[in-house]
C-alpha distance (Angstrom), angle and dihedral (degrees) to the residues before:
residue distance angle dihedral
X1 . . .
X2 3.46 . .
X3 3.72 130.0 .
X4 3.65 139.7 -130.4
X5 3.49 90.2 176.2
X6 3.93 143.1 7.1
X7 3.65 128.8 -165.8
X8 4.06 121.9 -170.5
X9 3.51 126.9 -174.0
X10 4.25 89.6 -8.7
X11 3.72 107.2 174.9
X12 4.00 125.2 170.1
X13 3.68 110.4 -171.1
X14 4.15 128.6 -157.3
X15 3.57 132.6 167.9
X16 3.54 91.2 -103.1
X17 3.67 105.7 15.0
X18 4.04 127.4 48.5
X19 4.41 118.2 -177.7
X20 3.57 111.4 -154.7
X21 3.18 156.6 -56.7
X22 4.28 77.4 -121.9
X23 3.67 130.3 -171.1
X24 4.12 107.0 -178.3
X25 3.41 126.1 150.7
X26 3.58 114.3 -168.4
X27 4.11 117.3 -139.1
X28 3.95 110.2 -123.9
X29 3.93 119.3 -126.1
X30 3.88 91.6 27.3
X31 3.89 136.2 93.5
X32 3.69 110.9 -118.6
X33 3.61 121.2 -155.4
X34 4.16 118.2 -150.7
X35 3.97 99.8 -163.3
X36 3.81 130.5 172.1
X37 3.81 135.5 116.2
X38 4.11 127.5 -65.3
X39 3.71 103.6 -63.4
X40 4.05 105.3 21.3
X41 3.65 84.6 117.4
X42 3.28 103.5 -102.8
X43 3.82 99.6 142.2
X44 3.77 94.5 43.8
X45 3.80 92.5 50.7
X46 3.98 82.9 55.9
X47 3.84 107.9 45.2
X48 4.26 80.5 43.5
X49 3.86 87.1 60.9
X50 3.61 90.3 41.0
X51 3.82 97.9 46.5
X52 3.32 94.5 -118.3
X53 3.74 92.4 127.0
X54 3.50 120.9 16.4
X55 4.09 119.8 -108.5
X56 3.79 120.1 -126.3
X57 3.80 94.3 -136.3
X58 3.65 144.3 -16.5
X59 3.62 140.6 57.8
X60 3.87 139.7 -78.4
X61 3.77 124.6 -176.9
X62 3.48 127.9 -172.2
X63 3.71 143.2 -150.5
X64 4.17 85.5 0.7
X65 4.27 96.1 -69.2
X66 4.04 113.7 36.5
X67 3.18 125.5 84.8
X68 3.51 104.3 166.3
X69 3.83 117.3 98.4
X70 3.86 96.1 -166.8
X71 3.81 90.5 51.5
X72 3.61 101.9 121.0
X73 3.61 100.9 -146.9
X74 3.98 84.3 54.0
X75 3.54 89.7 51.3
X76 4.11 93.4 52.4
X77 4.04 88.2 55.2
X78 4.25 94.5 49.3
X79 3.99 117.6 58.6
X80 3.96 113.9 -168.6
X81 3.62 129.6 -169.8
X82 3.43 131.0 -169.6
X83 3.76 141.3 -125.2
X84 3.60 92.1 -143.5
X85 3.86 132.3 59.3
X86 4.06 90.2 -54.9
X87 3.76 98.4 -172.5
X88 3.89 131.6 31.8
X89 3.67 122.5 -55.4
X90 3.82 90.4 -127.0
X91 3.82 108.3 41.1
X92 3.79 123.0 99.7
X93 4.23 122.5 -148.2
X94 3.88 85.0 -87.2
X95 3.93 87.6 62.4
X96 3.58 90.3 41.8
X97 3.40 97.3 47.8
X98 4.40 88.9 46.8
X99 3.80 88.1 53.5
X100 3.43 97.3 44.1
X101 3.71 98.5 48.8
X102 3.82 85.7 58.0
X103 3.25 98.2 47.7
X104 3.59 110.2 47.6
X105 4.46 115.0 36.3
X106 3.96 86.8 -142.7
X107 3.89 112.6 44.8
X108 3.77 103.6 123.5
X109 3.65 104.6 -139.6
X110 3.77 89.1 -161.6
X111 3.73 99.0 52.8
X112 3.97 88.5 46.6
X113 3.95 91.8 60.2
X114 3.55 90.0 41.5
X115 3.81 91.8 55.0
X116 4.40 88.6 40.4
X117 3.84 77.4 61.3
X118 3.56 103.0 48.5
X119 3.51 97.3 44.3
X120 4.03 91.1 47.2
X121 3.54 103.1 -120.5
X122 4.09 125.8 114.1
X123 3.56 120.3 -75.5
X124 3.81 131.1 -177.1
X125 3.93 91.5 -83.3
X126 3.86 84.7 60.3
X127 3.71 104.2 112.4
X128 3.77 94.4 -150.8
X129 4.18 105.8 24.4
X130 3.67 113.1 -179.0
X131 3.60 118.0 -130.8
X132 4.25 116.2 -105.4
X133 3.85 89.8 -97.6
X134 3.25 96.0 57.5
X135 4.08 99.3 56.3
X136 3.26 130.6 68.9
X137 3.93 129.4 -93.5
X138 3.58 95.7 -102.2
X139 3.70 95.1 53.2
X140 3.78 93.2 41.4
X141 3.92 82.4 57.9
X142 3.41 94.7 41.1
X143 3.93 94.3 55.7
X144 3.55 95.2 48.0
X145 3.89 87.6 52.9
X146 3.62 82.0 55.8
X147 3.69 88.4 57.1
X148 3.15 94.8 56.6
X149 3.99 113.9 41.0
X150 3.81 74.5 51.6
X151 4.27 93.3 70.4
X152 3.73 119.2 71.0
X153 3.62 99.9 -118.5
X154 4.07 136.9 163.3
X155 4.06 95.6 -155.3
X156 4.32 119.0 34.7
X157 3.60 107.2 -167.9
X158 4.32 115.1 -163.1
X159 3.37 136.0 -168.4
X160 3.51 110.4 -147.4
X161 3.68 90.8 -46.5
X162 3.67 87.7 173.7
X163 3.63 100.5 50.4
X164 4.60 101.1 87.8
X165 3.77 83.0 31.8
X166 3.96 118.7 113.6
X167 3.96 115.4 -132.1
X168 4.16 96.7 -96.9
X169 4.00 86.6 49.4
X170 3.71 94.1 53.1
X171 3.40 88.6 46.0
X172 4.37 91.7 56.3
X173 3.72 73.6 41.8
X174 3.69 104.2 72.2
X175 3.73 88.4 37.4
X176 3.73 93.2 62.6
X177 3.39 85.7 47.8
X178 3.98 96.8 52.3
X179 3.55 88.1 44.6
X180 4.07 98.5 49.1
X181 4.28 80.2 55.9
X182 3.70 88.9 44.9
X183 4.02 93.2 52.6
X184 3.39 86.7 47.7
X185 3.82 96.5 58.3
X186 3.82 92.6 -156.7
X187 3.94 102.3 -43.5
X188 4.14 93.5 85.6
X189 3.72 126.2 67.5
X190 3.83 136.4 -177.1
X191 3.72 142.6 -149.3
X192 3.51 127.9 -161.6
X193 3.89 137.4 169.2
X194 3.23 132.0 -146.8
X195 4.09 139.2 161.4
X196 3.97 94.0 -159.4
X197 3.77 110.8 42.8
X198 3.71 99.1 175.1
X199 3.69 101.5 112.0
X200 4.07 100.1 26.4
X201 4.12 94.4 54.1
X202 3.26 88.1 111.8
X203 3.24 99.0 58.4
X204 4.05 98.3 57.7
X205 3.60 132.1 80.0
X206 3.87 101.8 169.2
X207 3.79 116.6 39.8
X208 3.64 119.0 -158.6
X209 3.83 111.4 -166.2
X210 3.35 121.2 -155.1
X211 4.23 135.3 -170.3
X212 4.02 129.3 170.0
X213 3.58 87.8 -8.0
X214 4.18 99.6 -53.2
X215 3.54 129.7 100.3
X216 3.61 109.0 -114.1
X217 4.44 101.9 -173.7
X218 3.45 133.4 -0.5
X219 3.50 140.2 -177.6
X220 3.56 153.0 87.6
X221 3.86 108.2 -29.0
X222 3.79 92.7 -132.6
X223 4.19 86.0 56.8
X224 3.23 95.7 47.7
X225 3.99 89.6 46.6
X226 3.73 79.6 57.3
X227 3.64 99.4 41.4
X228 3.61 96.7 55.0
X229 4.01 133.1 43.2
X230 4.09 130.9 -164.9
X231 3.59 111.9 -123.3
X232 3.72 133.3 -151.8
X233 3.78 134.2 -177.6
X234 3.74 154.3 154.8
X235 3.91 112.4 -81.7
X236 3.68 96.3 -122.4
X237 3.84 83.7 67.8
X238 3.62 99.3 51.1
X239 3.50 104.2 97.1
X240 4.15 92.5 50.1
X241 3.89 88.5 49.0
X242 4.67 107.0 43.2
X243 4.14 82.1 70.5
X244 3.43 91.0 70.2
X245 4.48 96.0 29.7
X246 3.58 114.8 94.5
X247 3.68 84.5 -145.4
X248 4.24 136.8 -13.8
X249 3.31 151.0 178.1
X250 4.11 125.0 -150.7
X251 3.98 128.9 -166.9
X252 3.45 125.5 170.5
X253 3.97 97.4 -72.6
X254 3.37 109.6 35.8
X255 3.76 141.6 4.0
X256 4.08 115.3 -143.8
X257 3.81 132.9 -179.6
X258 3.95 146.1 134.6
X259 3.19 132.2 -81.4
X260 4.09 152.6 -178.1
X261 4.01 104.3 -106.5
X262 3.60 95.6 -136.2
X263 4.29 81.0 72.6
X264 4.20 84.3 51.2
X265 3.93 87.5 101.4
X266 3.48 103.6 49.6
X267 3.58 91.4 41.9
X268 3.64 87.4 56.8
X269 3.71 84.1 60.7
X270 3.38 89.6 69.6
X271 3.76 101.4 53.2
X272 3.72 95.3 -97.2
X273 3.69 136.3 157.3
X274 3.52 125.5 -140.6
X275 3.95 141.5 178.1
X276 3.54 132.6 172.2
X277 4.19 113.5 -90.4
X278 3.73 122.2 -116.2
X279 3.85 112.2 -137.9
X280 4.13 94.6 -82.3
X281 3.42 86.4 58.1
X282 3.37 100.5 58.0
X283 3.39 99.9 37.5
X284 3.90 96.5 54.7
X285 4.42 91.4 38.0
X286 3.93 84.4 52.7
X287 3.89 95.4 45.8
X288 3.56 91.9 43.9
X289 4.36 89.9 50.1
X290 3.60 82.6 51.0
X291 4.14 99.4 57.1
X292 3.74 85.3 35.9
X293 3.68 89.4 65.2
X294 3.74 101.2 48.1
């Protein structure tokens, strides 16, 4: 597998919060997905990649040879956007669209108003743009994804870019996303978090899932579809079958949880059902294994 970008070592410490020690290499020409609950870490493992903040130890290397986040030339190849407000309170598209002109050598200006317009928020040809406070959070996100689409880039990097977005916009969402890949024709590669990943599944192909500030699987999401299996049964059985469930639930007609596939026999044993998970699945079987543990 080939890598975008590799991370040894990577730890980000807080007084109340430490991510890592990390090892992650991310698979170039795919979209990889870093999932897990409100406070696995997610967003700090990102801005530490993207030098937002500054990690406490370890290494990161990108594109194979750099490992320099400051490096400007590095910095014209990866665009980042943030879950939170990610530019000024008080500037409108035309003082997004100054700023980033200056700042990046190729932002299209053009393409970004284009893009303001199709995703109906205010662009620079607006005659009366309202400043970022004044819009709501799914416009402010969807006018700094219009930022960035509008840069000529080999890595994106999102925050949660799905999170203040309604259903239909997620939707156009994952089909920008597709389509940046497609472009790229196997040179381009994305990463995205996300704590819910219901309606962007289709838009991963690695998952990265994250708890307490470790990554607890990763892989290829048709592996792990393979790896794992979704288990249902008749109560009476439940106690025969958690032992070999990663984690469960049981009401009075039927118990369900996830499991590793090579248990799928012996589970059959026992009367059970299984079927292979879709992404959701997964993600909320492995969280829950993970809390179960603590």
């Amino acid at each position: 597998m080939e890598s975008i970008l590799t991370a040894e070592k990577l730890i980000k410490k807080y007084p109340k919060f430490t991510l890592g020690e990390l090892d992650l290499e991310i698979p170039k020409g795919f979209a990889t997905a870093l999932i897990g609950a409100n406070g696995a870490g997610k967003t700090t493992l990102i801005d530490t990649l993207c030098g937002v903040i500054h990690r406490t130890s370890g290494t990161v290397t990108y594109f194979g040879t750099n490992t320099d986040i400051d490096d400007m030339d590095l910095r014209e190849r990866i665009g980042y956007c943030s879950a939170q407000s990610f530019f000024p309170s008080g500037w409108t598209a035309k003082n997004i669209a100054d700023s980033m002109s200056v700042a990046y050598e190729k932002f299209d200006r053009v393409k970004f108003a284009e893009l303001c317009s199709q995703l109906n928020v205010d662009s620079e040809l607006t005659k009366k743009p309202k400043p970022m406070i004044q819009q709501s959070d799914g416009n402010r996100m969807r006018t700094a994804l219009a930022a960035v689409f509008s840069r000529e880039t080999d890595l994106l990097i999102l925050d949660e870019p799905g999170s203040s977005l309604d259903p239909l916009m997620r939707d156009r969402l994952c089909d920008s996303l597709r389509d940046y890949l497609d472009k790229g024709k196997g040179e381009k590669s994305l990463i995205f978090s996300t704590h819910n990943i219901a309606d962007m599944e289709n838009a991963a192909d690695y998952a990265i899932f994250m708890d307490n500030g470790k990554i607890i699987e990763k892989g290829f999401v048709e592996d792990l579809k393979e790896k794992y299996i979704i288990v249902r049964g008749e109560p009476k059985d439940f106690e025969s079958a958690r032992e070999l469930m990663l984690s469960h639930s049981c009401n009075p007609t039927v118990f369900e949880g996830i499991a590793l596939t090579e248990n799928k026999e012996q589970l059959e044993k026992l009367n059970a059902v299984w079927e292979r998970p879709n992404l959701q699945q997964l993600s909320v079987g492995l969280l829950k294994s993970a809390e179960e543990r603590k």
